[in-house]
N, CA, C and O atoms as a GROMACS GRO file, in nm:
protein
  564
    1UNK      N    1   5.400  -1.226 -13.414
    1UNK     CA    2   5.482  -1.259 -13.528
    1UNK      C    3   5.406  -1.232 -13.657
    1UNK      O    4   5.462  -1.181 -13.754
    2UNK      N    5   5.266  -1.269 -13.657
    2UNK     CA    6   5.189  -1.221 -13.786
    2UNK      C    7   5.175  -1.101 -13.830
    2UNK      O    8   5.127  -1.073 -13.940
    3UNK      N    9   5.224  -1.003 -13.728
    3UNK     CA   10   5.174  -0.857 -13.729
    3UNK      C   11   5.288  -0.817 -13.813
    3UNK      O   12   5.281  -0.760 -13.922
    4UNK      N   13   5.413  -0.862 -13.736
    4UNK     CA   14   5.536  -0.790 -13.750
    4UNK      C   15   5.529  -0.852 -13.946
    4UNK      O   16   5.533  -0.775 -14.041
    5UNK      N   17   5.522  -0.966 -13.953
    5UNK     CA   18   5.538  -0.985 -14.080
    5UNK      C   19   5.458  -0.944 -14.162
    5UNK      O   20   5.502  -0.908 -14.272
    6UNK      N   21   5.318  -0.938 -14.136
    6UNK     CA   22   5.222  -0.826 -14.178
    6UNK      C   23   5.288  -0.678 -14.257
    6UNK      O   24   5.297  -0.650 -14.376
    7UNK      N   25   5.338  -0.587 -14.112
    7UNK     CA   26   5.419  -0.463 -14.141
    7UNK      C   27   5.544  -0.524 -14.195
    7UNK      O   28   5.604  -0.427 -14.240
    8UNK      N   29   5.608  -0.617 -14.213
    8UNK     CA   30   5.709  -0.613 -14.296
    8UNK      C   31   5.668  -0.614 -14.460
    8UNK      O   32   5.706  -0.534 -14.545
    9UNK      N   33   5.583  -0.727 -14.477
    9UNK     CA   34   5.547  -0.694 -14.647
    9UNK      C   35   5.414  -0.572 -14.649
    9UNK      O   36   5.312  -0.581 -14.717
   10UNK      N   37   5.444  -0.478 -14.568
   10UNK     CA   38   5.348  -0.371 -14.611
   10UNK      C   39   5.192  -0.385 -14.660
   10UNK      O   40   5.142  -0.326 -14.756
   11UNK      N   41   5.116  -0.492 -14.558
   11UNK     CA   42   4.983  -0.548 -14.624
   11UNK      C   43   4.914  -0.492 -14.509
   11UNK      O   44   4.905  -0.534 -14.393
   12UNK      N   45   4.858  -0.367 -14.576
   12UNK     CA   46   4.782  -0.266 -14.423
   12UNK      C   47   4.649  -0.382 -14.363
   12UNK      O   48   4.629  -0.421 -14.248
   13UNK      N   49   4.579  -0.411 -14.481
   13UNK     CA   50   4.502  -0.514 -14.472
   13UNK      C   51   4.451  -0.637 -14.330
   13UNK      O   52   4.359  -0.663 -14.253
   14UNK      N   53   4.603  -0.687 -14.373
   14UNK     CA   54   4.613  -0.803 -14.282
   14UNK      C   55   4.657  -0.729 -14.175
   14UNK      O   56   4.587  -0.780 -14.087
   15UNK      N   57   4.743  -0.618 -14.100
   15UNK     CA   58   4.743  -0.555 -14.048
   15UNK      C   59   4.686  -0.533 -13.939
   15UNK      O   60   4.722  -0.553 -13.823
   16UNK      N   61   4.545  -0.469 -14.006
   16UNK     CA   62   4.419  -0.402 -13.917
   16UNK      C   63   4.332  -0.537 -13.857
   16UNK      O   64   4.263  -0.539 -13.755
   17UNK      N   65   4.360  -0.664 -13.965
   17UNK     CA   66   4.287  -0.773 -13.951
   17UNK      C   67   4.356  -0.795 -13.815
   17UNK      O   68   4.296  -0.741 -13.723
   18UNK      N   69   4.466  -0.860 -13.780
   18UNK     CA   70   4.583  -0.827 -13.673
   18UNK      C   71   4.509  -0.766 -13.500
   18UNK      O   72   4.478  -0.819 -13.394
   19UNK      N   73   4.509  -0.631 -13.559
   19UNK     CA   74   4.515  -0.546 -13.443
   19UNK      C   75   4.342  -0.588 -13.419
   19UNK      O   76   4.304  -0.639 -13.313
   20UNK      N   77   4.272  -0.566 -13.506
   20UNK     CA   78   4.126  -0.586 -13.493
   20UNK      C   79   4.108  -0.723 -13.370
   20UNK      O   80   4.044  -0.729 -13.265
   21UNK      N   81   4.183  -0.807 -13.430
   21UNK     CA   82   4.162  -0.939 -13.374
   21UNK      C   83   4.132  -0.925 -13.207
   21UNK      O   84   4.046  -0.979 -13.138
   22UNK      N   85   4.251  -0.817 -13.170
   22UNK     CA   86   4.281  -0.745 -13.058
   22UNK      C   87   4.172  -0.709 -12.946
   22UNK      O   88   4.191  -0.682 -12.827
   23UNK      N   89   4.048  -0.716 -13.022
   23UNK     CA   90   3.988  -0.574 -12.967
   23UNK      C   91   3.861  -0.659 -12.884
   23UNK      O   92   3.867  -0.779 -12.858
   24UNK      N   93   3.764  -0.584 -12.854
   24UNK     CA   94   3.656  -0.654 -12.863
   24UNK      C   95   3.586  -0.669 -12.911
   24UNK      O   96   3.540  -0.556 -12.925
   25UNK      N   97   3.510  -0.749 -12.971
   25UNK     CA   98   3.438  -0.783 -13.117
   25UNK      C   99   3.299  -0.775 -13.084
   25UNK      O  100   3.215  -0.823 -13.160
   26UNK      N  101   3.272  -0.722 -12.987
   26UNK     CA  102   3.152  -0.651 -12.991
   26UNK      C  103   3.060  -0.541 -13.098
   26UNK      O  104   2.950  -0.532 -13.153
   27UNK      N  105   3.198  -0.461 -13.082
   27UNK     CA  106   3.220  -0.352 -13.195
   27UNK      C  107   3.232  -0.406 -13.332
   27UNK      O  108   3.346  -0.448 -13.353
   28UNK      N  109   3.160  -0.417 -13.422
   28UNK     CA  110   3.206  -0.428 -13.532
   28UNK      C  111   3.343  -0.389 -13.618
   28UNK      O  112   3.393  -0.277 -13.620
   29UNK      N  113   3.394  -0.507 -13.689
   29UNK     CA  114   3.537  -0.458 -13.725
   29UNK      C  115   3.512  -0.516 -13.908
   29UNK      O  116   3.426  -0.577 -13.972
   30UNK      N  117   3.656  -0.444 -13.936
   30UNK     CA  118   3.658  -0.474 -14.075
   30UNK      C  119   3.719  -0.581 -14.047
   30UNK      O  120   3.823  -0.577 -13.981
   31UNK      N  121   3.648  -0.735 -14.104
   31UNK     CA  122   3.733  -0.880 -14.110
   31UNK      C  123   3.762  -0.901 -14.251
   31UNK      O  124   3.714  -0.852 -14.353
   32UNK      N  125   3.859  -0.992 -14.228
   32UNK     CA  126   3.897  -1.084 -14.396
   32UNK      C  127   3.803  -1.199 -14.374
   32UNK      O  128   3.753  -1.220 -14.263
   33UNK      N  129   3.784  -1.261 -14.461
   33UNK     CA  130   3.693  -1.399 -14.433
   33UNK      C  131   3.845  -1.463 -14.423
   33UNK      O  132   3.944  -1.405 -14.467
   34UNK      N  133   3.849  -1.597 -14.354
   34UNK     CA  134   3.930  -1.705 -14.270
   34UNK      C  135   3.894  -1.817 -14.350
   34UNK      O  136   3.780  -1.858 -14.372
   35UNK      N  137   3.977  -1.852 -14.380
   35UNK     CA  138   3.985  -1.993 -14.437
   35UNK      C  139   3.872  -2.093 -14.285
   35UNK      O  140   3.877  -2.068 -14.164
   36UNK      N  141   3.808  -2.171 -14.337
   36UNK     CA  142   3.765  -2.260 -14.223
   36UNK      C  143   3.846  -2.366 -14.175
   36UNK      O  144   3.958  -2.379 -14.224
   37UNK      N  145   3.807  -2.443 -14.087
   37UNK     CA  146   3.898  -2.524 -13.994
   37UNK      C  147   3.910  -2.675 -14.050
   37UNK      O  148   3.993  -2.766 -14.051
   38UNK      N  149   3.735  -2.638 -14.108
   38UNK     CA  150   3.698  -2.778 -14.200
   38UNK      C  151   3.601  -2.751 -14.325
   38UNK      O  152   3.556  -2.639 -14.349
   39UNK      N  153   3.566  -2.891 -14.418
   39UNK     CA  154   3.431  -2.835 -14.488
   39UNK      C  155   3.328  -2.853 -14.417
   39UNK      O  156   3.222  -2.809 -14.461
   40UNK      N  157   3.329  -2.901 -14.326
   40UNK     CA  158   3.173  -2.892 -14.228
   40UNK      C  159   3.154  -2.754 -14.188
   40UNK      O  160   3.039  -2.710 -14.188
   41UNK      N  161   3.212  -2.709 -14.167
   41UNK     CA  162   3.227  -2.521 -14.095
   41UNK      C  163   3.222  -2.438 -14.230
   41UNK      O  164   3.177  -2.325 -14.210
   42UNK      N  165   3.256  -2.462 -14.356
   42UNK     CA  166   3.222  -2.417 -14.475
   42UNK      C  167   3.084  -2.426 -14.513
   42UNK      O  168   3.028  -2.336 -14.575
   43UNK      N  169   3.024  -2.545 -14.475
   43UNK     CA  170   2.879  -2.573 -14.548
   43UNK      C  171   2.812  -2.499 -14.485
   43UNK      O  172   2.712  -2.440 -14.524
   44UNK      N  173   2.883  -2.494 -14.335
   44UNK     CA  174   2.734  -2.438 -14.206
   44UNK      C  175   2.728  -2.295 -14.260
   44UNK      O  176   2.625  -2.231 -14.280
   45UNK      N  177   2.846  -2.259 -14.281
   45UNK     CA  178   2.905  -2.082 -14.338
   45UNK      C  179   2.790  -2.072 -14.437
   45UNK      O  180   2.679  -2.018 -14.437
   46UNK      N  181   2.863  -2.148 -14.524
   46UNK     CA  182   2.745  -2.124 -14.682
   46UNK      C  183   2.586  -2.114 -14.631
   46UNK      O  184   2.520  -2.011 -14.644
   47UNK      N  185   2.529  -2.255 -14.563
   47UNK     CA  186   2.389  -2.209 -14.548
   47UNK      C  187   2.284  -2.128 -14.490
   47UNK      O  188   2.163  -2.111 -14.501
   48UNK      N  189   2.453  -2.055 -14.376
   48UNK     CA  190   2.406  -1.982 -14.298
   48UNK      C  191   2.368  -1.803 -14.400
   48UNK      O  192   2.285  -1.712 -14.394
   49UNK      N  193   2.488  -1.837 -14.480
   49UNK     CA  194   2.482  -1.672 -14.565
   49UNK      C  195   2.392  -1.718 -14.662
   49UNK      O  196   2.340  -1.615 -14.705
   50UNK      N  197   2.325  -1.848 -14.743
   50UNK     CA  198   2.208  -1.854 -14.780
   50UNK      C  199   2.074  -1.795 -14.757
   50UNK      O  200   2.013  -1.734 -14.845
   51UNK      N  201   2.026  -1.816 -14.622
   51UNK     CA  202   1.948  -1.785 -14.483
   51UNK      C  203   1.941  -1.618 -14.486
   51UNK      O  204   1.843  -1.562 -14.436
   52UNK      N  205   2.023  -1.559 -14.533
   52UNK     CA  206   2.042  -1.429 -14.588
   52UNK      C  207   2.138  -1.366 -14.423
   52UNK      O  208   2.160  -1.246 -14.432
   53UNK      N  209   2.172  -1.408 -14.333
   53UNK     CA  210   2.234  -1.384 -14.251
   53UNK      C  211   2.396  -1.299 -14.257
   53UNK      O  212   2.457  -1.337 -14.357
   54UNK      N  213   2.462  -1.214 -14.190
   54UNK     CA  214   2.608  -1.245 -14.233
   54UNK      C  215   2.647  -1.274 -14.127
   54UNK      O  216   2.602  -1.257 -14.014
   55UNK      N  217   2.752  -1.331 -14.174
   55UNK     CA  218   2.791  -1.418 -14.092
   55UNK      C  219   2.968  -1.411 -14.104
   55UNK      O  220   3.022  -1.420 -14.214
   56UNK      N  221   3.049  -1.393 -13.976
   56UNK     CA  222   3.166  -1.379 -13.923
   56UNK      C  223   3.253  -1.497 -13.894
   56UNK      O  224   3.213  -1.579 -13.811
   57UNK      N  225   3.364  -1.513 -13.952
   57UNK     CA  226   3.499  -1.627 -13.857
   57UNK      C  227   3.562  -1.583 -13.795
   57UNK      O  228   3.616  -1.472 -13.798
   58UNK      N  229   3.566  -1.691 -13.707
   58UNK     CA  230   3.660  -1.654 -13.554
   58UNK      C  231   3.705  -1.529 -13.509
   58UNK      O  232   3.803  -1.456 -13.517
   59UNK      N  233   3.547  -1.534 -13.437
   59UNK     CA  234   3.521  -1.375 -13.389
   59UNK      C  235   3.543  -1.420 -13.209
   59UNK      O  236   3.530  -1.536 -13.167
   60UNK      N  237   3.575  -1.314 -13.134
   60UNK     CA  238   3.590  -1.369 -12.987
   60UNK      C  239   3.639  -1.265 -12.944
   60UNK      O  240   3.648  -1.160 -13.008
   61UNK      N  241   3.675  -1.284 -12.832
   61UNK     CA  242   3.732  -1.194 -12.724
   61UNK      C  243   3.829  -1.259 -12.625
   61UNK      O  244   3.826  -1.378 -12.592
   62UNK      N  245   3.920  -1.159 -12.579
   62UNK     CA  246   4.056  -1.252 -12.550
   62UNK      C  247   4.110  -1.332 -12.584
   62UNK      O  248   4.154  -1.409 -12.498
   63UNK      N  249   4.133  -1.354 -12.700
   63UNK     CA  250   4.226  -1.498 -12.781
   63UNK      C  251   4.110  -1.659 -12.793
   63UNK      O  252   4.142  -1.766 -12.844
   64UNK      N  253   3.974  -1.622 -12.727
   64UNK     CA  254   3.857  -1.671 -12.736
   64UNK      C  255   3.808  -1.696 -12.836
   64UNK      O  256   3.727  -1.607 -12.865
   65UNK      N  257   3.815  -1.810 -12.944
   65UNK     CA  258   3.725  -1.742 -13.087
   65UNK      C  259   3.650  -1.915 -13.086
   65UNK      O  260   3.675  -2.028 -13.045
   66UNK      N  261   3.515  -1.816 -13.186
   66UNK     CA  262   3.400  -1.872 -13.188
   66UNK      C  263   3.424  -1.927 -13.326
   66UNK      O  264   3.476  -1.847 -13.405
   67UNK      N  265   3.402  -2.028 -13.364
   67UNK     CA  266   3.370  -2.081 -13.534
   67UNK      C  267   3.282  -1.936 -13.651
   67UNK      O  268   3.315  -1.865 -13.746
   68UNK      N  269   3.188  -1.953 -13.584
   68UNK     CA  270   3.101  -1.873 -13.665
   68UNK      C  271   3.054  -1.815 -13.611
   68UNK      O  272   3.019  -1.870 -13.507
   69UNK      N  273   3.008  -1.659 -13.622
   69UNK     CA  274   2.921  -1.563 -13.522
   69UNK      C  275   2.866  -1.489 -13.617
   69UNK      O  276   2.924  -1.453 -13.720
   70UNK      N  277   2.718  -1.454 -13.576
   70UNK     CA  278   2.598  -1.444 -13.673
   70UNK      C  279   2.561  -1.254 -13.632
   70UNK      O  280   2.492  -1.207 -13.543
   71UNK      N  281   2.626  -1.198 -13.719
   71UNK     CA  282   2.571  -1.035 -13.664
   71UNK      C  283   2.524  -0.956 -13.713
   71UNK      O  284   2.554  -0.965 -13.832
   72UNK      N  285   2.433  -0.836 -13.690
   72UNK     CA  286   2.321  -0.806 -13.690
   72UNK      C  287   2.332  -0.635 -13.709
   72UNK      O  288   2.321  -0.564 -13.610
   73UNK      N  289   2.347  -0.596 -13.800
   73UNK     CA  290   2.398  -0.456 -13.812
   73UNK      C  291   2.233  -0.354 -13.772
   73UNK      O  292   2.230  -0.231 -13.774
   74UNK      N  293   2.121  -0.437 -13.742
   74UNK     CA  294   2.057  -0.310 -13.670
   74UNK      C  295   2.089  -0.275 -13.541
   74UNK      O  296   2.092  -0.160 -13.497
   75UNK      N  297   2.124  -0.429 -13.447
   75UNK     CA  298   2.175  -0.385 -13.295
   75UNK      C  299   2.337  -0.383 -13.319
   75UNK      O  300   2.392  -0.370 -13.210
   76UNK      N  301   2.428  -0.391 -13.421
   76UNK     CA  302   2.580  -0.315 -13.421
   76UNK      C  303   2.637  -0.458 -13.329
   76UNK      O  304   2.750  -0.466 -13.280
   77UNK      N  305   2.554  -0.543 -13.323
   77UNK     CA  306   2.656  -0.640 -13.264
   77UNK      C  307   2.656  -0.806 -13.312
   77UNK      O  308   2.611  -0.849 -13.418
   78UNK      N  309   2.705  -0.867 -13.227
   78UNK     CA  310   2.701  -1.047 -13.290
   78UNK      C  311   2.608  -1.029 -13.162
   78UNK      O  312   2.610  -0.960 -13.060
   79UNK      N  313   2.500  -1.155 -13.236
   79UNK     CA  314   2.392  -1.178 -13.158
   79UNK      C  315   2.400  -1.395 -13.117
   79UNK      O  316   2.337  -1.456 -13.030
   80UNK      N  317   2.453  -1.426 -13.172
   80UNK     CA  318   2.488  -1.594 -13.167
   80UNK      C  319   2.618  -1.588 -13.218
   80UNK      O  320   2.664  -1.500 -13.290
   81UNK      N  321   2.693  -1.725 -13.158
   81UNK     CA  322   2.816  -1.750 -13.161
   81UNK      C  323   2.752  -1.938 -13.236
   81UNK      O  324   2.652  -2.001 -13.205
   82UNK      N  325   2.856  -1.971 -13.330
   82UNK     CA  326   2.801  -2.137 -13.350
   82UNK      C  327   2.920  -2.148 -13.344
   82UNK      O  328   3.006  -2.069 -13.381
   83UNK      N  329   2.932  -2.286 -13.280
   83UNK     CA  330   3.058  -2.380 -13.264
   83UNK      C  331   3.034  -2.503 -13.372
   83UNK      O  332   2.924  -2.553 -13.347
   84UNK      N  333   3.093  -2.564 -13.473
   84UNK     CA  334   3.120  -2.620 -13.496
   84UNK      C  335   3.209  -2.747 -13.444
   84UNK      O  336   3.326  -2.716 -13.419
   85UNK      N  337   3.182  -2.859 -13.428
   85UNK     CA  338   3.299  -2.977 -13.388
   85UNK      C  339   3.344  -3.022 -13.478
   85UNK      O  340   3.283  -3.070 -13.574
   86UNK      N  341   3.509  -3.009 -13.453
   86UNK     CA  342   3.551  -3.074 -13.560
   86UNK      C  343   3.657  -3.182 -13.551
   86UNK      O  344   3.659  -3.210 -13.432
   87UNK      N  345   3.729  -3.244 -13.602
   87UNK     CA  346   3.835  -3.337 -13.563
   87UNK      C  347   3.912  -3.321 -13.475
   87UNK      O  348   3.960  -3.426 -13.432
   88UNK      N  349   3.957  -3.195 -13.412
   88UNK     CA  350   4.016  -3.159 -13.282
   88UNK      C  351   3.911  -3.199 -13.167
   88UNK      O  352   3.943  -3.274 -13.076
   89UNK      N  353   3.816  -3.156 -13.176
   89UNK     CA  354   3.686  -3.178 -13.086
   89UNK      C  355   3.707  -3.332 -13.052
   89UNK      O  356   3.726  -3.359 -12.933
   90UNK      N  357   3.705  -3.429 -13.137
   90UNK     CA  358   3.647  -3.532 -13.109
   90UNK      C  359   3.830  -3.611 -13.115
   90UNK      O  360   3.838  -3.718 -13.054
   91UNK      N  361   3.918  -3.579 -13.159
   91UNK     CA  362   4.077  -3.608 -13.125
   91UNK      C  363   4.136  -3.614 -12.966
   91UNK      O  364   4.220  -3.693 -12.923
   92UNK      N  365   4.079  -3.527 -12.905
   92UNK     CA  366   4.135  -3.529 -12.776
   92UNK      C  367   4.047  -3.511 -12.651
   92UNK      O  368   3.944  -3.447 -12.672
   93UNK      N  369   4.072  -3.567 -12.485
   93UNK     CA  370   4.018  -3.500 -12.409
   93UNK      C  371   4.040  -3.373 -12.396
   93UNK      O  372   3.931  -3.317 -12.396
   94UNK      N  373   4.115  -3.308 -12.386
   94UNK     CA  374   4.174  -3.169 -12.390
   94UNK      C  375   4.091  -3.111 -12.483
   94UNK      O  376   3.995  -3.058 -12.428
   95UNK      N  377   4.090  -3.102 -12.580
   95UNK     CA  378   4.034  -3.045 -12.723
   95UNK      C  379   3.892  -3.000 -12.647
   95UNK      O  380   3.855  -2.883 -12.642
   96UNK      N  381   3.814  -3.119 -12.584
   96UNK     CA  382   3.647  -3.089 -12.569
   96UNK      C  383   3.642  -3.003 -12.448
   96UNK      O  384   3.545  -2.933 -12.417
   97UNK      N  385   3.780  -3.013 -12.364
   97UNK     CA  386   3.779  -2.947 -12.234
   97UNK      C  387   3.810  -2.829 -12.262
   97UNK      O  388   3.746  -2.749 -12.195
   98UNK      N  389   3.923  -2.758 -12.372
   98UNK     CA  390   3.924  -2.659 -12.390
   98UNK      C  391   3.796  -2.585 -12.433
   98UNK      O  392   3.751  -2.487 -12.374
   99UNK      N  393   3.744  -2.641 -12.540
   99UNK     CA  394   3.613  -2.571 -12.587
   99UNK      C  395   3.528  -2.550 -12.507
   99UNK      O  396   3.467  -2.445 -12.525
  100UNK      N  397   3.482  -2.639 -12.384
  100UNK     CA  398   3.390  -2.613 -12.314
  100UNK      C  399   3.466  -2.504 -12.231
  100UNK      O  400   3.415  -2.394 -12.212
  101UNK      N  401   3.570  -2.531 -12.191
  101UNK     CA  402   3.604  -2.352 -12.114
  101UNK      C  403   3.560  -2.242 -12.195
  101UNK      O  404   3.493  -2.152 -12.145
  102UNK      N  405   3.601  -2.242 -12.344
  102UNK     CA  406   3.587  -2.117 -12.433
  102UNK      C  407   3.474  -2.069 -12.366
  102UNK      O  408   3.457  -1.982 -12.281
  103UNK      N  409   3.377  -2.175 -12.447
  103UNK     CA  410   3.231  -2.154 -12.454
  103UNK      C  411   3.190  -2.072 -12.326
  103UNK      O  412   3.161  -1.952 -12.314
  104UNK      N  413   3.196  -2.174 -12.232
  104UNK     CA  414   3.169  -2.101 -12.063
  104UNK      C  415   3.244  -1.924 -12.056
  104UNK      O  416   3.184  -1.823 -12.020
  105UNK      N  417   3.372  -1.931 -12.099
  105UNK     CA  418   3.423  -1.783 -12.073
  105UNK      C  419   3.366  -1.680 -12.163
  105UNK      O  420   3.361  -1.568 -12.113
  106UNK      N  421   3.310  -1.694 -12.313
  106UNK     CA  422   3.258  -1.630 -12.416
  106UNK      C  423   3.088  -1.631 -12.355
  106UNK      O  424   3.026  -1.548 -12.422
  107UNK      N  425   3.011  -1.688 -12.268
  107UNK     CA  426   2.904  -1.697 -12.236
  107UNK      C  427   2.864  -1.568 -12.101
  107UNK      O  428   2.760  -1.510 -12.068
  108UNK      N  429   2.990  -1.566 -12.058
  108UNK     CA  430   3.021  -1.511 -11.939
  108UNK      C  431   3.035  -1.366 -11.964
  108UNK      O  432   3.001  -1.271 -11.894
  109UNK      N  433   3.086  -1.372 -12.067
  109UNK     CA  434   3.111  -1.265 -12.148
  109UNK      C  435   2.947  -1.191 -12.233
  109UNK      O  436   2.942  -1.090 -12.303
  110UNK      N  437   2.876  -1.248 -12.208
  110UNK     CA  438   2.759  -1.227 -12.276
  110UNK      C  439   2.720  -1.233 -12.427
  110UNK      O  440   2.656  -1.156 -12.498
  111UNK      N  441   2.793  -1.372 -12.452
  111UNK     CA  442   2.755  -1.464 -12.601
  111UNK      C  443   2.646  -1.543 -12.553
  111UNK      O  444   2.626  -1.604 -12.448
  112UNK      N  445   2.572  -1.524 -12.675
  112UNK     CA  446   2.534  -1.670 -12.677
  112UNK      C  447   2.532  -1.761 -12.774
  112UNK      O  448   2.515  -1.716 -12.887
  113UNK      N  449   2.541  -1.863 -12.763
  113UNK     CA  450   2.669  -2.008 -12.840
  113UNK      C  451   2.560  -2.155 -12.815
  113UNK      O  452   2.521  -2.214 -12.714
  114UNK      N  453   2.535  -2.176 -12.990
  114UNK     CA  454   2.494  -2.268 -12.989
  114UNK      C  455   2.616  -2.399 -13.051
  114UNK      O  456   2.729  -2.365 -13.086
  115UNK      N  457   2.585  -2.498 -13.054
  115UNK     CA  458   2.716  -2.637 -13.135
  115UNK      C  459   2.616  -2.673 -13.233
  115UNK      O  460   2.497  -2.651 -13.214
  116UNK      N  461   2.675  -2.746 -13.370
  116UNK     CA  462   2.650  -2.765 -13.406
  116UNK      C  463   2.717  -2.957 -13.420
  116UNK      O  464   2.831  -2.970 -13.465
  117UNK      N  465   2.686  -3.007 -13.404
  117UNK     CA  466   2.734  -3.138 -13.416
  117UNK      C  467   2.729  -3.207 -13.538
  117UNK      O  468   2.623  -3.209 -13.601
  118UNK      N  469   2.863  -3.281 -13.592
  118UNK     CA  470   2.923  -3.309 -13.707
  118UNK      C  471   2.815  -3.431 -13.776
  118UNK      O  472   2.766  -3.430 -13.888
  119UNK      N  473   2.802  -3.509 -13.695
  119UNK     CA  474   2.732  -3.656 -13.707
  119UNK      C  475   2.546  -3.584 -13.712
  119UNK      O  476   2.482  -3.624 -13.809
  120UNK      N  477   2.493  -3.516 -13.643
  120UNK     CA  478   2.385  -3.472 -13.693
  120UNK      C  479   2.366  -3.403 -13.831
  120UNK      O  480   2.270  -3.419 -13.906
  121UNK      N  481   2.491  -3.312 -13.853
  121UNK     CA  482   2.507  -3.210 -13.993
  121UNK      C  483   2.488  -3.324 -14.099
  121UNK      O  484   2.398  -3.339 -14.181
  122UNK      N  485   2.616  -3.410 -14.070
  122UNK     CA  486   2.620  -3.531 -14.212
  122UNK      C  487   2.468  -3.592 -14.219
  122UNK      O  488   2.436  -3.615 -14.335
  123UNK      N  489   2.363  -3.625 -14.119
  123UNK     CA  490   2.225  -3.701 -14.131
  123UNK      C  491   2.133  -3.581 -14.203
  123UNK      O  492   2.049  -3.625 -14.282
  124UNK      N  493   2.138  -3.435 -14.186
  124UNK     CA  494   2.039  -3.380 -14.199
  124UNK      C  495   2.051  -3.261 -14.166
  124UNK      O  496   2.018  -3.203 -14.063
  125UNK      N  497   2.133  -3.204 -14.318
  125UNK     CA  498   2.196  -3.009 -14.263
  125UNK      C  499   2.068  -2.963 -14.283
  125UNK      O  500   2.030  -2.891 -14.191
  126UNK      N  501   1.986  -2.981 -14.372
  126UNK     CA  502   1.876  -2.852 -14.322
  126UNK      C  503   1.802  -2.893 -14.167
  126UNK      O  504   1.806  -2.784 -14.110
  127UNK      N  505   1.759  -2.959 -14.102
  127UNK     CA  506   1.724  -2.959 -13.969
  127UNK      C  507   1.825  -2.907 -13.850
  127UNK      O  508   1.782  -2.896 -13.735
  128UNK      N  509   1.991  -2.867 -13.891
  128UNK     CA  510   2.030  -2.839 -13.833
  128UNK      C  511   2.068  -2.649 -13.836
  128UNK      O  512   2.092  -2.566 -13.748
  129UNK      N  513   2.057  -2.647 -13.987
  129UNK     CA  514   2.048  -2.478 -13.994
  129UNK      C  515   1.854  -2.478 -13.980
  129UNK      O  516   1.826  -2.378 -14.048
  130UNK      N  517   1.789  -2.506 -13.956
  130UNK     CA  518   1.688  -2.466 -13.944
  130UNK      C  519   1.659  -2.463 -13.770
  130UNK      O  520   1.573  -2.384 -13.732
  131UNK      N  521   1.729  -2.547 -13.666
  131UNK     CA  522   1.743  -2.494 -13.522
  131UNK      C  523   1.818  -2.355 -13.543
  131UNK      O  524   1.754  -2.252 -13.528
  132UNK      N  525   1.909  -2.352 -13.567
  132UNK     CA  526   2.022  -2.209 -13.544
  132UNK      C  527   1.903  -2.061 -13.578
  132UNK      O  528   1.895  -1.957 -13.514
  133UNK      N  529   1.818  -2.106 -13.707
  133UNK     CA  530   1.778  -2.007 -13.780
  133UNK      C  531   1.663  -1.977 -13.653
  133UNK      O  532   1.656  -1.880 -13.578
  134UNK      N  533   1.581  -2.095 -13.661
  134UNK     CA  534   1.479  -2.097 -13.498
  134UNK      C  535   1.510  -1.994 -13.396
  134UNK      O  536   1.450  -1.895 -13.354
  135UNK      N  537   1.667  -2.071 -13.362
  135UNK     CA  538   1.739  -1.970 -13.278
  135UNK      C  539   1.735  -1.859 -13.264
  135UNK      O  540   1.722  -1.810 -13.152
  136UNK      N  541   1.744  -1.780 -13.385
  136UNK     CA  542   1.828  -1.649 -13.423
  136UNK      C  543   1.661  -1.577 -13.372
  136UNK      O  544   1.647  -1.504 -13.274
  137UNK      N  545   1.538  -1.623 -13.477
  137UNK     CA  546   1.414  -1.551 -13.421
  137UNK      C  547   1.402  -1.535 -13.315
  137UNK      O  548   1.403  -1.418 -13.278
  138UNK      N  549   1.386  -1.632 -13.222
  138UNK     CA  550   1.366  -1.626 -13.103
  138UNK      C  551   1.425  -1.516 -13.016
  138UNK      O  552   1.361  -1.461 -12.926
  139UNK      N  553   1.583  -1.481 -13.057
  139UNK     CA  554   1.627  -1.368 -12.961
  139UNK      C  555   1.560  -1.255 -13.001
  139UNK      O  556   1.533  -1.160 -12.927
  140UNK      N  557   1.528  -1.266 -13.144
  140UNK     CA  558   1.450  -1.129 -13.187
  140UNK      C  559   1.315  -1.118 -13.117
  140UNK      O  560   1.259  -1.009 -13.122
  141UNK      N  561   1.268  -1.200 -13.065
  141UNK     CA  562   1.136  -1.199 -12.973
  141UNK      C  563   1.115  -1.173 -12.863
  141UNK      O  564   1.000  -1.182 -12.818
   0.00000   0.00000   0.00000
């Protein structure tokens, strides 16, 4: 339905954003930035593109999407996936059961996916972008 209304007001844009979504995001695609889900997933965004990183929304594969995915234009691909929890997460059993499927099927897939947890972020965001960042070296090693 987004597509079709997409090609109805003629916005090639959102469009390609559309079909891209489609694909596998392995490949680098042209994205729009995404509104976030929350401001916790905004801040992580911000400190992550601080960090000098770029950084992607709801990137995935098969209708699979990751909060944030961190990619790396010398290897042409996303190298970490971050999950954010957010009020859905912690709203339902379902909610945590779905995500942990994501996670497991996007892992399977050959992501790798760290969380970031809401109640640690609020005590102490730099100790928590400073694991992710930890993170990120380490695969480079």
């Amino acid at each position: 339905m987004q597509y079709v209304r997409a090609v109805s007001n003629d916005n090639k844009e959102e469009q390609r954003f559309i079909l891209n979504g489609l694909l596998d995001t392995s490949i680098k695609s042209n994205r729009l930035r995404r509104d976030h889900d929350s401001d916790f997933e905004a801040e992580v965004y911000d400190e992550l593109i601080k960090r000098g990183y770029e950084v992607h929304t709801q990137v995935g594969v098969s209708g699979y999407k990751i909060d944030l995915a961190i990619y790396d234009k010398k290897k042409s691909k996303y190298i970490l996936g971050i999950e954010c929890d957010g009020a859905t997460y912690h709203s339902s059993k379902s909610a945590r059961e779905r995500d942990i499927h994501r996670q497991q099927y996007l892992e399977s897939r050959g992501w790798m996916i760290c969380r970031i947890w809401s109640r640690h972020w609020w005590r102490n965001p730099k100790c928590e972008i400073d694991k992710v960042d930890k993170l990120i070296k380490c695969i480079y090693n």
